[in-house]
C-alpha positions as CSV (number, residue, x, y, z in Angstrom):
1,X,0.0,0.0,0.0
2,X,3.2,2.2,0.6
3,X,4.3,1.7,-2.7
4,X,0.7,2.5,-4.2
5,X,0.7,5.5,-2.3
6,X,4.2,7.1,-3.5
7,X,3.5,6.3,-7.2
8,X,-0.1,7.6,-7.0
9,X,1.3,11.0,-5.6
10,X,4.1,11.4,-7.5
11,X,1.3,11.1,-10.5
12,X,-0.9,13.4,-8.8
13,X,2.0,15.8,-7.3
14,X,2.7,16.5,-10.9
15,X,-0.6,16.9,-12.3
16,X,-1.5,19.3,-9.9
17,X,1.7,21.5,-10.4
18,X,1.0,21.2,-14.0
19,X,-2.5,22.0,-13.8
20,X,-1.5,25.2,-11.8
21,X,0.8,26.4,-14.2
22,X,-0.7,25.8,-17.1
23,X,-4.6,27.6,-16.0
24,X,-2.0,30.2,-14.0
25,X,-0.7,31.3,-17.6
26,X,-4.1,31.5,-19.4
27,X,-6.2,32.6,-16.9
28,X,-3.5,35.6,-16.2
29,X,-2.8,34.4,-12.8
30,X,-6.2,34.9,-11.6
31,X,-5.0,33.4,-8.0
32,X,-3.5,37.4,-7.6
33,X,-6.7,38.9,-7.8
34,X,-7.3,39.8,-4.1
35,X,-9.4,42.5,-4.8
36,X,-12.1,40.4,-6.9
37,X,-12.0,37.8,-4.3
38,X,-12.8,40.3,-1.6
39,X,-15.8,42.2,-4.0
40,X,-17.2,39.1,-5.0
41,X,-16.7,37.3,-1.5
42,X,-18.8,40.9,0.2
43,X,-21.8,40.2,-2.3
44,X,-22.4,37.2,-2.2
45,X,-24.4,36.6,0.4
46,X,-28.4,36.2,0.3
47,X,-31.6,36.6,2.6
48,X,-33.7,34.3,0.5
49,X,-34.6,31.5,2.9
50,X,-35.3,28.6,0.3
51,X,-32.0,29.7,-1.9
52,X,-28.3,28.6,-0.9
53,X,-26.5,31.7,-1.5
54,X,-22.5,31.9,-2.8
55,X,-21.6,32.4,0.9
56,X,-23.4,29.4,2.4
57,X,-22.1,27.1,-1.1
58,X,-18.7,28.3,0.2
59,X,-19.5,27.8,4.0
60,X,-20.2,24.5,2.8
61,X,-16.9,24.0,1.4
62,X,-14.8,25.6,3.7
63,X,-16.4,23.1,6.5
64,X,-14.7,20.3,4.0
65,X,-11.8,21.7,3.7
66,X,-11.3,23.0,7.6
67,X,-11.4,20.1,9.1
68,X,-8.4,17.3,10.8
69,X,-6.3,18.4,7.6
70,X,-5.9,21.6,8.9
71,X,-4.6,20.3,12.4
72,X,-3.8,16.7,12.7
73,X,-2.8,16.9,9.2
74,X,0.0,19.4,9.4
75,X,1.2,17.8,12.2
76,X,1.7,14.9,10.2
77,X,3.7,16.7,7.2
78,X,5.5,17.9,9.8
79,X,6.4,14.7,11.7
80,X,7.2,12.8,8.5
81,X,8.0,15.0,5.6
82,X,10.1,17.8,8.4
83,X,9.6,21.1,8.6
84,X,10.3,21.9,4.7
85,X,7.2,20.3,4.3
86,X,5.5,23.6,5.2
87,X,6.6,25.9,2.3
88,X,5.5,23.3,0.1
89,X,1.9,23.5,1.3
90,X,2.0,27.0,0.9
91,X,3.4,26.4,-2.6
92,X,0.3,24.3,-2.7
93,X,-2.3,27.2,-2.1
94,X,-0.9,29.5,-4.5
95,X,0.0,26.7,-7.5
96,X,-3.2,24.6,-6.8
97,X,-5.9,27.9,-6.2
98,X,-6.4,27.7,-10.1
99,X,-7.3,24.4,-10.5
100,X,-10.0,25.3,-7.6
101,X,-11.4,28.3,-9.8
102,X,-11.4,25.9,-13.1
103,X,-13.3,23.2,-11.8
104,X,-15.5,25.7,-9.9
105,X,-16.7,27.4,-13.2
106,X,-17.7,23.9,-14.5
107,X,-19.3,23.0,-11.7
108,X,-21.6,26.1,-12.2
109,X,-21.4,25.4,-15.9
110,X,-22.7,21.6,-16.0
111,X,-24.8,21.6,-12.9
112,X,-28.6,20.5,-12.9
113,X,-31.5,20.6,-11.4
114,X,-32.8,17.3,-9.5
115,X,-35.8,16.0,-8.7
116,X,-35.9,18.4,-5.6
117,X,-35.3,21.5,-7.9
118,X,-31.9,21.5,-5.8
119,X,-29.1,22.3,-8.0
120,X,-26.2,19.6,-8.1
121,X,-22.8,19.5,-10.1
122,X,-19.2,18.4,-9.6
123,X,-16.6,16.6,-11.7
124,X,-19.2,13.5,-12.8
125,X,-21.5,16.4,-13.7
126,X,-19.2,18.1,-15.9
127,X,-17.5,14.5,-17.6
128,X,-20.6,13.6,-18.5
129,X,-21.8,16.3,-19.6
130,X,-18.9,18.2,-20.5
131,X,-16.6,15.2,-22.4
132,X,-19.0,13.2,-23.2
133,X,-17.4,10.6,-21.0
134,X,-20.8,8.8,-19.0
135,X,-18.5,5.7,-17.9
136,X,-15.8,7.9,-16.3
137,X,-18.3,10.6,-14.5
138,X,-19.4,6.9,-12.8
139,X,-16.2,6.2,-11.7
140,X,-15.6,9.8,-11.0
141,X,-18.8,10.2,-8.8
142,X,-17.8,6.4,-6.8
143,X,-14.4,7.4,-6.1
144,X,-15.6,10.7,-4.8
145,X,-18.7,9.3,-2.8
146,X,-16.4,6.1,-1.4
147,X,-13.5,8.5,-0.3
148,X,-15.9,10.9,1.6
149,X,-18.4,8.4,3.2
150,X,-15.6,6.2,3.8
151,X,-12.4,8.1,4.0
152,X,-13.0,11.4,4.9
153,X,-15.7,11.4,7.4
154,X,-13.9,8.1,9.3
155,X,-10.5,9.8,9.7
156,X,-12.7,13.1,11.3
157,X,-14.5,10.4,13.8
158,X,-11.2,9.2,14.8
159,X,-9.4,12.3,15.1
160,X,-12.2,13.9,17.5
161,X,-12.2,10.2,19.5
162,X,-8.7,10.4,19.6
163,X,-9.0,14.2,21.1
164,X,-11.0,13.4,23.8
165,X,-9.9,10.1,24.9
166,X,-6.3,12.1,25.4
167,X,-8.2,14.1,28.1
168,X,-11.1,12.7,29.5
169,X,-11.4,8.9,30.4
170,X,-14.1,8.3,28.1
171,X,-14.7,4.8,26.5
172,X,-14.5,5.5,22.4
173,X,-17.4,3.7,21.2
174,X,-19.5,6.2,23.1
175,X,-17.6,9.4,21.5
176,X,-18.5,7.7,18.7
177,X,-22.1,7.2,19.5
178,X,-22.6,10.6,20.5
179,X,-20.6,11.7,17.2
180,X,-22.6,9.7,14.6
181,X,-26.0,10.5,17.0
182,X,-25.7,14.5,16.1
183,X,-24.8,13.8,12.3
184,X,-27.7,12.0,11.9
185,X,-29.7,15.1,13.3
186,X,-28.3,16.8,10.4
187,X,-27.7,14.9,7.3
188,X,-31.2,13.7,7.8
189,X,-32.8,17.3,6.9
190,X,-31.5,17.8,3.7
191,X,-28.6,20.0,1.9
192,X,-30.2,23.5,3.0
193,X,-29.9,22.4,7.1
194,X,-25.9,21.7,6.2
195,X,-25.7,25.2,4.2
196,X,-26.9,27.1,7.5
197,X,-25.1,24.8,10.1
198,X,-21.8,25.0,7.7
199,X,-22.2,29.2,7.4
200,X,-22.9,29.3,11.5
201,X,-20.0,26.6,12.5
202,X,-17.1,28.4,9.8
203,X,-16.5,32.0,10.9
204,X,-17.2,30.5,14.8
205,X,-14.4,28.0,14.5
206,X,-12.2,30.2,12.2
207,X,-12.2,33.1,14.8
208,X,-11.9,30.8,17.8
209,X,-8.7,29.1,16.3
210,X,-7.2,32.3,15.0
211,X,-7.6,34.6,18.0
212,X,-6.0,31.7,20.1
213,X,-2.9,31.1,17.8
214,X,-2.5,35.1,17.3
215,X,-2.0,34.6,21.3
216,X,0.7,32.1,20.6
217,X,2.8,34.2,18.1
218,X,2.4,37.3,20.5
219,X,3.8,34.8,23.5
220,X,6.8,33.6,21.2
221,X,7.3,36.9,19.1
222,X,11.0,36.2,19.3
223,X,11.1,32.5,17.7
224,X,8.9,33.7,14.6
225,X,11.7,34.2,12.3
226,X,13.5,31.7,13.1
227,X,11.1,29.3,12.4
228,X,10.0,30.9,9.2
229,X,13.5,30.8,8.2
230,X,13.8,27.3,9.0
231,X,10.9,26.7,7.4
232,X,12.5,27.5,3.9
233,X,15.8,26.5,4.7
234,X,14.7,22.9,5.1
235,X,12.2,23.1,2.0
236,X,15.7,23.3,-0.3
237,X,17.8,20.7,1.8
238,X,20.3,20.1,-1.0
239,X,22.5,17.7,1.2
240,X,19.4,15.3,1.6
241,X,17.8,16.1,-2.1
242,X,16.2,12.6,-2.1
243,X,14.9,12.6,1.5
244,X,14.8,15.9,1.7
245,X,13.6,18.3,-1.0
246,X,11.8,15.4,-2.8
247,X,10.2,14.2,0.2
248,X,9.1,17.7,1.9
249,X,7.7,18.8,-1.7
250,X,5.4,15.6,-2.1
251,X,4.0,15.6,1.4
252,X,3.4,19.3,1.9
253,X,1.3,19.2,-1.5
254,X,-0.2,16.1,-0.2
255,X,-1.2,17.8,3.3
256,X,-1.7,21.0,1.5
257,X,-4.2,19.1,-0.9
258,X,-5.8,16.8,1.7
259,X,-6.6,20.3,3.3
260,X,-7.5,22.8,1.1
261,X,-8.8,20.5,-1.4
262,X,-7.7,22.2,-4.4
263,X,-7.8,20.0,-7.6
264,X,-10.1,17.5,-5.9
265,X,-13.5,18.4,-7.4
266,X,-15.2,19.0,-4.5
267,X,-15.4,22.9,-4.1
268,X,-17.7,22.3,-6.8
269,X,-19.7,19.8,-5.8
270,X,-20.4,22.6,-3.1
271,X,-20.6,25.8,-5.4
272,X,-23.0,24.4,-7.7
273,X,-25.9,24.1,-4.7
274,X,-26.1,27.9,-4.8
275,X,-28.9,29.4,-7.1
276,X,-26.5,32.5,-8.4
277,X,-25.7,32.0,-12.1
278,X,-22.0,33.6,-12.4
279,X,-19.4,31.2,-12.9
280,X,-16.4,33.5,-12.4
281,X,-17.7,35.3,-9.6
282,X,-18.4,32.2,-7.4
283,X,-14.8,30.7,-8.7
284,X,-13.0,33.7,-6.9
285,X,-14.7,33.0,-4.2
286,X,-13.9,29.6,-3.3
287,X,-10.2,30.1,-4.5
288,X,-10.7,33.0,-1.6
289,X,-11.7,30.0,0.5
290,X,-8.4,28.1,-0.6
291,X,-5.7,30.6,0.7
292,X,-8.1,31.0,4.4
293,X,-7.8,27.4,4.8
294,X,-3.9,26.7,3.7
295,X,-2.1,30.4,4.6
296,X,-4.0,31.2,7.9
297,X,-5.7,28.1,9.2
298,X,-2.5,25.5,8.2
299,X,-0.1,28.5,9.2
300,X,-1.5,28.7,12.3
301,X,-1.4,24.7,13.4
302,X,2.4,25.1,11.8
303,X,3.6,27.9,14.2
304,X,2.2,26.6,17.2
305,X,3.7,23.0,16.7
306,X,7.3,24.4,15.4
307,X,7.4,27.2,18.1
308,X,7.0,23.9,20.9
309,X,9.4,21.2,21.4
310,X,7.1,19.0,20.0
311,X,10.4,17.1,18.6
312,X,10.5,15.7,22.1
313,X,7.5,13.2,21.4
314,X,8.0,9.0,21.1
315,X,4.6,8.2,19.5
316,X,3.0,5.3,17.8
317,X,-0.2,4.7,15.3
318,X,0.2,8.6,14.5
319,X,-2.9,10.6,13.9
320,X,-1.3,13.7,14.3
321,X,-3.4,15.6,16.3
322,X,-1.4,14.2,19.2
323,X,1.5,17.3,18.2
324,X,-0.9,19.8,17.7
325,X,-2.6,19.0,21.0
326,X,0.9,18.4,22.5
327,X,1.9,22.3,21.2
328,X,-1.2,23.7,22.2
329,X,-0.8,22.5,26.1
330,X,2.7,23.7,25.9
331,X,2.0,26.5,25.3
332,X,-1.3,27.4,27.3
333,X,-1.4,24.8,29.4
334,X,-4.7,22.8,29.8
335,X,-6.7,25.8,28.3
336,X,-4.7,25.5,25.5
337,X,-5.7,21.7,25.1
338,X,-9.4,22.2,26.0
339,X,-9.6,25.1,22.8
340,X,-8.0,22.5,20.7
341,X,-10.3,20.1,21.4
342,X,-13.3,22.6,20.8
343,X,-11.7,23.3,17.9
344,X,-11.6,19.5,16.5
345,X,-15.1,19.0,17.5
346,X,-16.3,22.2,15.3
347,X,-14.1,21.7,12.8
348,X,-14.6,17.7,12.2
349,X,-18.3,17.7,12.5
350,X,-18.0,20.6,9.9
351,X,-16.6,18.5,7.5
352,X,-18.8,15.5,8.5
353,X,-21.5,17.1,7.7
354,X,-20.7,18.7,4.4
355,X,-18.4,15.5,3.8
356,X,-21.8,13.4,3.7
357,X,-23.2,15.4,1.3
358,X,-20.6,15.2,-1.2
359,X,-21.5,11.6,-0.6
360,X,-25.1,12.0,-1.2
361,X,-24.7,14.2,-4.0
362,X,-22.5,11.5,-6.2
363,X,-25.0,8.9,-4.7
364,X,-27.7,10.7,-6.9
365,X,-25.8,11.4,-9.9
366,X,-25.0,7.3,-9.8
367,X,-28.8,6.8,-9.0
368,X,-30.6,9.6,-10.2
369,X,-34.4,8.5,-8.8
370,X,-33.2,7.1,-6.1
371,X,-35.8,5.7,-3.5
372,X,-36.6,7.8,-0.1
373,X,-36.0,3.9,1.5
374,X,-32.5,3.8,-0.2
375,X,-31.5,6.8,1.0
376,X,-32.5,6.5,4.2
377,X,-30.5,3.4,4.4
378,X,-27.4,5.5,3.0
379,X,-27.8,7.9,6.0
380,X,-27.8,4.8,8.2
381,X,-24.6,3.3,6.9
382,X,-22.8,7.0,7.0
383,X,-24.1,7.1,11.0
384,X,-22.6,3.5,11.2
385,X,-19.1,4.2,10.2
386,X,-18.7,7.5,11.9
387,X,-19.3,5.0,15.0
388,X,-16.4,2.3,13.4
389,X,-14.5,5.2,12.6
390,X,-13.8,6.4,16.6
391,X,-11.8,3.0,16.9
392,X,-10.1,1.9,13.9
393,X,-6.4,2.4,13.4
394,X,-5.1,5.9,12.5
395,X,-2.5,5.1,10.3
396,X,-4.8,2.6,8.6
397,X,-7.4,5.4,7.9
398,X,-4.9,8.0,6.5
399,X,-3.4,5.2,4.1
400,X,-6.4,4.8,2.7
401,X,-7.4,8.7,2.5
402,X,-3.9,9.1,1.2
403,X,-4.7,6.7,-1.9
404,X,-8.4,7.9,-2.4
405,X,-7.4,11.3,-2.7
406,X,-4.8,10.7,-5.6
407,X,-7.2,9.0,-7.4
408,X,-10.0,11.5,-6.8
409,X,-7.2,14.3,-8.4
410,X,-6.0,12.2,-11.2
411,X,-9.6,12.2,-12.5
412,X,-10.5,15.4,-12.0
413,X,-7.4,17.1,-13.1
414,X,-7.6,15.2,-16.5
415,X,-11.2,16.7,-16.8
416,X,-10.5,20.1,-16.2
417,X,-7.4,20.2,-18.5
418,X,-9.7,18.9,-21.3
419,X,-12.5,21.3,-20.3
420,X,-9.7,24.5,-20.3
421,X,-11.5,25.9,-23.1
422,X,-14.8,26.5,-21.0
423,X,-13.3,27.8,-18.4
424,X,-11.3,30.3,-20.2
425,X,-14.7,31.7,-22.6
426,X,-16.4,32.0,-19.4
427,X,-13.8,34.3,-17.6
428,X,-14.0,36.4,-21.3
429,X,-17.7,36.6,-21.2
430,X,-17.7,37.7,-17.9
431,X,-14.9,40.3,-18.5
432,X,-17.1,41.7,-21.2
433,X,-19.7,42.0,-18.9
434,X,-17.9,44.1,-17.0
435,X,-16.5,46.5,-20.0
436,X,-19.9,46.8,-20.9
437,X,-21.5,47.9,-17.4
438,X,-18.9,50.5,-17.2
439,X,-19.7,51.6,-20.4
């Protein structure tokens, strides 16, 4: 499986770099337009109770993406790939944010309408529709569907089990009860309830975990630039190329793509719910939610971890959030670890939630009248591995995360360099647009 993994990546490692490059040059490095981000990121919100507005499509999103990634799985990069492995997911953000507006426009581009009148799109969407490929958008939507209900949302159990049981003397399997108890609350009512519970849950969690790390880098002020030099110093180990550059490059994409989910599909799985029809504008905003997930939320697990001795640690079965939990105590004492684990709770159940729709939504596409009884039953076997997810191994679960979420970018970045054309009319309609309301 380690073998699989490191050949899968170095596929998707350079797909993604190439896919970033490539829509970089010939969108005009659209990842640079801050301001547009910002304009179209203030607007986008709606009042309209039965719509989902850009916001709460990116709410939904962000809860993906914000999730163990952005805590246990830094700490991981860090504790395998070394500190080098940090620069290289920021390299990630700003390479990969591209790929993230591309398949966003498509999403918009080939969504429909189901039976619900509820908007749906995402990478089977746009093969399907889009290449012509029907067979592939199958795969495409299984893959997708498998690594969320599966994967993604297993690993988050596990992480927030692993949390607690590091604090209070709680038996797993009832985390895990408790855990897959308040999903089912949720996933239960229907896309729109995850919308408003993503667009509450973000900016609390966001806010919480920011303040708190701002009180770190104001407590160790004097180590900052140290670590941010050593930070880049051991990105472009020369003496250890193989081990070293090689290694740190691959993992921090991997982290950085595990986390901010660029190139994956997803973001558009999640910007297709909302009823606004402009492609562009909605593609600047989830590359907006791209650099809030990787440059502040990742940055901010990073310095707390490398500004700790965290280096001190013998562990085994690694989840990662053992570091970050570690770093946080060190520095704050218990408060420290009781924010982290708020953190993790708001944060995984985030991306539970909007992880199980992901599911659900490549469940239709697969099944498009599928039965009220068949659905049901999906809800039940997401609620049951949530529960077999507080106990299984870690390293087991972020093998096989690791392997779906190549396979998931393989796809998806082969589809949106054979869709490039699309994606670059629709940024020139929508510049016209503009030349012509300022006329």
């Amino acid at each position: 499986m380690l073998i699989l993994n490191k050949i899968l990546w170095g596929i998707t490692t350079t797909m993604i770099i190439m896919g970033g490059f490539y829509f970089s040059i010939r969108l005009k490095f659209i990842q640079f337009r801050i301001k547009d981000m910002l304009s179209s990121l203030i607007s986008s919100n709606s009042n309209q109770e039965d719509t989902i507005s850009p916001w709460e499509s990116l709410s939904m999103s962000l809860a993906a993406r914000i999730g163990v990634g952005s805590l246990a799985g830094v700490a991981l990069a860090i504790y395998v790939g070394g500190v080098g492995t940090i620069f290289w997911l920021w390299m990630s953000a700003l390479i990969a944010a591209p790929n993230t507006f591309s398949e966003t426009v498509l999403g918009v581009v080939y969504r429909r309408k189901d039976a619900k009148k509820i908007y749906r799109g995402g990478p089977p969407y746009y093969i399907e529709s889009g290449l012509g490929k029907p067979t592939l958008a199958k795969v495409a939507a299984f893959i997708i569907g498998f690594s969320y209900i599966v994967g993604f949302l297993t690993i988050q159990a596990n992480t927030i089990t692993k949390s607690l049981v590091r604090v209070v003397n709680i038996y797993p399997l009832i985390i895990g009860f408790v855990i897959a108890f308040l999903t089912g609350i949720i996933i239960f009512k229907g896309v729109k309830q995850i919308a408003v519970t993503s667009s509450k849950l973000v900016p609390l969690m966001g806010f919480i975990y920011t303040l708190t790390v701002l009180s770190i880098v104001i407590i160790n002020i004097n180590k900052i630039p140290a670590v941010l030099v050593n930070i880049i110093i051991s990105a472009f180990n020369i003496k250890a190329f193989g081990a070293g550059v090689i290694t740190s490059l691959v993992i921090g994409m991997q982290r950085g793509i595990f986390s901010n989910e660029s190139g994956l599909g997803t973001s558009a799985i999640a910007a297709a719910t909302t009823t606004v029809n402009q492609p562009v504008s909605i593609g600047l905003i989830q590359m907006a939610g791209v650099y809030f997930t990787t440059l502040i939320i990742c940055s901010a697990t990073a310095i707390a971890i490398l500004t700790s001795n965290y280096d001190s640690l013998t562990l085994t079965d690694v989840n990662g959030i053992e570091i970050t939990l570690y770093a946080f105590k060190y520095h704050l004492s218990y408060l420290g670890e009781v924010i982290v684990i708020v953190t993790i709770l708001l944060f995984a159940f985030s991306t539970i939630i909007t992880g199980y729709y992901y599911g659900e939504s490549c469940l239709k596409f697969l099944y498009n009248n599928i039965s009220n009884v068949s659905l049901f039953c999906f809800r039940l076997l997401t609620v049951i591995l949530l529960l077999l997810g507080s106990f299984i191994s870690s390293s087991f679960l972020w093998q096989i995360v690791d392997i779906l979420v190549a396979i998931m970018a393989i796809i998806n970045l082969y589809a949106l360099l054979e869709l490039r054309r699309v994606v670059i009319l629709e940024l020139e309609i929508s510049k016209s647009k503009q030349k012509c309301a300022k006329i």
